[in-house]
N, C-alpha and C positions, 0 to 999 in steps of 0.2 A: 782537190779535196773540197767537197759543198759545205760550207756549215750554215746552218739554218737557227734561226733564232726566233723563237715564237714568242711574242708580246713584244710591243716597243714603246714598254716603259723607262724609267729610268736605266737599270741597271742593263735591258737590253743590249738598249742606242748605248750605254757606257764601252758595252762589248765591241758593238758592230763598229765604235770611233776609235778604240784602241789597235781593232785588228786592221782598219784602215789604213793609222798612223803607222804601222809597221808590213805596211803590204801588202795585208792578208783582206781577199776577198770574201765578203757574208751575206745575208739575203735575212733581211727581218718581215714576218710576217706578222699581221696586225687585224686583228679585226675588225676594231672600226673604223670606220669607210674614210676618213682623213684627221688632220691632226684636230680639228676643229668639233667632233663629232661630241664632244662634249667637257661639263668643266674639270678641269684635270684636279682639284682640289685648294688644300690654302697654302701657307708658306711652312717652310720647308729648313729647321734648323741644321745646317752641312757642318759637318767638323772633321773627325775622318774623311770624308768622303770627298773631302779636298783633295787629295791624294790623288785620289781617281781621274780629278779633273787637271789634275799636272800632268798624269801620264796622258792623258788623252789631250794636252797641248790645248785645254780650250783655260786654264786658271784665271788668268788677265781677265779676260770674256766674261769669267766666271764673277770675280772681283766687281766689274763693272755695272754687273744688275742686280750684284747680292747690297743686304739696307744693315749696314752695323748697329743701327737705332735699332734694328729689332732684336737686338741683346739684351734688349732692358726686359726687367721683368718685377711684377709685382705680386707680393703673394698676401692675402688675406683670409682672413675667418669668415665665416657666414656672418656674424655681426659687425660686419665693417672695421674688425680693427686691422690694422696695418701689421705686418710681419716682420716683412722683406723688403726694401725696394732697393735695385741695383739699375742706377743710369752710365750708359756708357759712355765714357769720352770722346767727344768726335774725333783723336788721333787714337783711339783704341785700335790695337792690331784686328783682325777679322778673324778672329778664333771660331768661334761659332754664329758667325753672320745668318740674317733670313734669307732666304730666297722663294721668290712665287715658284710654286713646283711649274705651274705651266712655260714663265719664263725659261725655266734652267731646261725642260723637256723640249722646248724650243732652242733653244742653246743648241741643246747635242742633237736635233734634227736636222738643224742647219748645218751642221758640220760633217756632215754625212752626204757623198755623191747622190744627184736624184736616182729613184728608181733602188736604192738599198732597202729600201721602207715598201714594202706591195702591202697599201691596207685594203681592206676588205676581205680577209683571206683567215676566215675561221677556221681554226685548229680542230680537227676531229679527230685523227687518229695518227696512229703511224708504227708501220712493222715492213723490216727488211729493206730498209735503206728506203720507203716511198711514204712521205707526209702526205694525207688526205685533208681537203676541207670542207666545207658545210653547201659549198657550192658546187661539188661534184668536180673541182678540181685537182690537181694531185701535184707534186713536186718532189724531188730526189736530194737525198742528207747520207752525207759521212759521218758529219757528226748532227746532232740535235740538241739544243740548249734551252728548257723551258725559263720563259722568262716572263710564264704569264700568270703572275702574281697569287692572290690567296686561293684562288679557284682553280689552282691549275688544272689542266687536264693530261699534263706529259707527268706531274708528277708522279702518276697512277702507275710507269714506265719503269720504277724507280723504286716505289716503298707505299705501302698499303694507308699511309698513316694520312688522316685529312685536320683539318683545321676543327679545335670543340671551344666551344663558346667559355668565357672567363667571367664571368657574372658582369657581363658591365654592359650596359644600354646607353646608345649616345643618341642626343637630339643635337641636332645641327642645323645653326638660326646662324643670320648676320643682319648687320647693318652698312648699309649702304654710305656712302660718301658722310664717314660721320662726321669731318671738321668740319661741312658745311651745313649737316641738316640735324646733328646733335651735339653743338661745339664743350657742354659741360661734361655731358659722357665721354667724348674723346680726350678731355685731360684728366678725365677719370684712370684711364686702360692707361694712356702713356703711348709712347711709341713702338711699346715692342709687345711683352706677353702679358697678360695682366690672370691671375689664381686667385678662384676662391674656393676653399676646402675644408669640407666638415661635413659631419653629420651622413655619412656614406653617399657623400654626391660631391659634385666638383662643377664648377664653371671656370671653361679655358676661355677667355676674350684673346682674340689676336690681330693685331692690324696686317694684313694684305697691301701690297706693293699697290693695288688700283684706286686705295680708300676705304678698303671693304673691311670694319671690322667683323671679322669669321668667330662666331661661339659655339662650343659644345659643350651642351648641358650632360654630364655624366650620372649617372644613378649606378652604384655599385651593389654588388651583395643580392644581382639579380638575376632571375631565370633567363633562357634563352626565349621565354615567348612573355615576358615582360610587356612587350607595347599591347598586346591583344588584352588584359588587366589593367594596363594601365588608365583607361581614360582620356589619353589624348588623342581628340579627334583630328587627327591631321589630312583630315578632308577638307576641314575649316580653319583658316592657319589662325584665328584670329582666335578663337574659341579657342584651339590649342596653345596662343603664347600664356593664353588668364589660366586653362588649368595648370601649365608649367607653374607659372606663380605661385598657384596652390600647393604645390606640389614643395616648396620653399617655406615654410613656415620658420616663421623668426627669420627671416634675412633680411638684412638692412634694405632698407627702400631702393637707395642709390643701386644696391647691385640687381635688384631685380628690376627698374628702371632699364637696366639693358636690354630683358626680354622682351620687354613693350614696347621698345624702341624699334625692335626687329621688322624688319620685310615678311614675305608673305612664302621666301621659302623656310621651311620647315621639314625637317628630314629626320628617317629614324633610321640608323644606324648600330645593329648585335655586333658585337666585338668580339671575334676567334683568335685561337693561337697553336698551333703549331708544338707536338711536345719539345719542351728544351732538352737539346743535343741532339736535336733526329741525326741518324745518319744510315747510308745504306752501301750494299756494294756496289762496286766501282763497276760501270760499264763501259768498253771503250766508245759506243756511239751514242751516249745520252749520257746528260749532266742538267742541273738546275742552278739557279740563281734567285738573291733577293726572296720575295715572300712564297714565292713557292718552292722555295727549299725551306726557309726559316719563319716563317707567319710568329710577328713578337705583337707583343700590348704594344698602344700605341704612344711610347713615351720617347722618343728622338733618337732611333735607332735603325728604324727600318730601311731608310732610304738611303743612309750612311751606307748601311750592309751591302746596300744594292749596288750601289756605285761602284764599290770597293769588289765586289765581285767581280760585276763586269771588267773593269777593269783588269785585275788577278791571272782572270781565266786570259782575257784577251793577251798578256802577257806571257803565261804560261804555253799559248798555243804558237806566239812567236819565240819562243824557245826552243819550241818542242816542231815545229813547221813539217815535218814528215813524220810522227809519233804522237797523232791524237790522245791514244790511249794512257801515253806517260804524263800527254799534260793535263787531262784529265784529274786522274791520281795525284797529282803534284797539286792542282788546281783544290781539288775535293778535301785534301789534305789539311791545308794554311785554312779552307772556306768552315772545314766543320769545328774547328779551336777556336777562330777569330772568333762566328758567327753563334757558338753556343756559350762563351763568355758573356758576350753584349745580351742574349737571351734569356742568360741567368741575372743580369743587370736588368734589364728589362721586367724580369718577374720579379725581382727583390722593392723594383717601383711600383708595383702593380700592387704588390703586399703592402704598404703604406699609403698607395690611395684608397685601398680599400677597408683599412682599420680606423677605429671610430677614434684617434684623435691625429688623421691622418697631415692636418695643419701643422700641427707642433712637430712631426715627425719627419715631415717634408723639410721643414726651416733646419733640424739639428740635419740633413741630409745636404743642405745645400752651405750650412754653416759647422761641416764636423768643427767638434775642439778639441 
């Protein structure tokens, strides 16, 4: 029996390592041309999704490259005042540790026989047991497992429904090795997440495993063609850090001082989502994972989900080793209760970033009484 796995993102390789560990051969296909083909993005809060990585026998592994300092977290107002700050202990357990997503995606590549992973092998179509790709090559599935995230294209296989935009616009700035070339901003941020929240926008600071503190500037309460209105010329990254600025009115120096600080990438990023609870009928030769089953806002849920699927499935199918179809169903089952819970949690965060005293609401949310 072939089972075929298209994308080798997280939750994929979670699949193609579990059905490994348990005997069962897979074939991940990948579009871009190697692991390298580009940046796989910033760090990656795991808590569930630890789970995943026991059954897949890489935890230890896992332990090893995840940073417990990235628990810490500070949350602030647009006028600098302080909220929250939570530092962790250095004998703190790893409950919700960071992880570089490229690290951890390297983790579960490496844990994987060469030759599971064929990148270069875009996903175009597939009916009657034969996967097509962009290159006019073709390959054969029993089963097919979309694993290829908000865009999928196997979802289409499945359920009509695609990702609609959630009013929220993200710019995405960093700065580069800041202990060494902005050492007061870096014990500004802290070691782990550093919030600031008001006034229908948000700044996430976050330190990266390489030095890199990663920011997104959030603008909520917005259209999906918000940048084309907006003014930021992000042809010119320099021009665009000064109007982000503008764009800030009344925030303390110190935190807009971060945008200025920034490098010269500058990205703009609409934000989709997925209706909560999608679900559809059961097929015995196709099933989805991760964002192309469940596309959530992006508040520490998604990649959880992901893992935890692959994983699920990959278990369910060494259960089930001659009855795709039942594990499947079994699979789809635990996947649409888990995964529309965390998506109705995911929307209920969404709903308090985006209301105008979204700071105070956030603290009584991280501080119930």
């Amino acid at each position: 029996m072939t089972i075929a796995i298209v994308g080798a993102g997280l939750g994929g390789l979670a699949l193609a390592r579990v059905l490994h560990v348990n005997g069962i051969d897979a074939v991940v296909y990948e579009r871009e041309t190697s692991r390298f083909a580009r940046g796989q993005g910033g760090m990656l809060d795991i808590h569930s999704g630890q789970r995943a990585l026991r059954e897949a026998g890489l935890i230890d592994q896992f332990h090893a490259i995840a940073r417990g300092e990235g628990q810490d977290m500070r949350l602030l107002e647009p006028d600098g005042t302080l909220l929250l700050q939570e530092d962790t202990p250095d004998d703190a357990p790893l409950a919700r540790p960071e992880v570089d997503r490229a690290d951890l995606r390297d983790l579960l590549l490496d844990s994987l026989p060469e030759g599971v992973v064929r990148w270069g092998h875009a996903f175009e179509s597939a009916d009657n047991g034969l996967l097509r790709f962009a290159d006019g090559s073709t390959a054969t599935y029993d089963l097919l497992v979309g694993a290829d995230g908000a865009n999928s294209r196997v979802r289409a296989l499945l359920t009509d429904a695609r990702p609609a935009h959630i009013g929220q616009n993200v710019v995405e700035l960093g700065i580069p090795d800041i202990d060494r070339t902005h050492p007061d901003l870096a014990a500004m941020v802290g070691r782990g997440n550093y919030w600031v929240l008001g006034n229908g926008l948000s700044l996430a600071a976050q330190r990266n495993g390489d030095g890199r503190v990663r920011i997104g500037l959030s603008f909520y309460n917005t259209a999906e063609d918000w940048f084309a209105t907006s003014g930021i010329p992000f042809d010119d990254p320099a021009a665009a850090r000064a109007r982000l600025i503008d764009l800030l009115p009344g925030w303390d120096a110190r935190i807009t001082a971060l945008i200025a600080a920034c490098d010269d990438t500058v990205l703009p990023r609409s934000i989709s989502a997925l209706p909560v609870g999608l679900t559809w009928p059961s097929r015995p030769d196709v099933t989805l994972l991760g964002d192309a089953a469940h596309l959530m806002p992006p508040v520490g849920e998604g990649a959880n989900m992901a893992l935890l699927d692959g994983a699920l499935l990959g278990l369910a199918l060494a259960a089930h080793p001659d009855d795709f179809p039942a594990a499947v169903e079994e699979y789809e089952r635990e996947m649409f209760e888990r995964t529309s819970a965390a998506a109705r949690m995911s929307a209920d965060v969404q709903e308090i970033l985006m209301s105008p005293d979204a700071s105070r609401r956030m603290l009584a949310f991280f501080q119930p009484s």
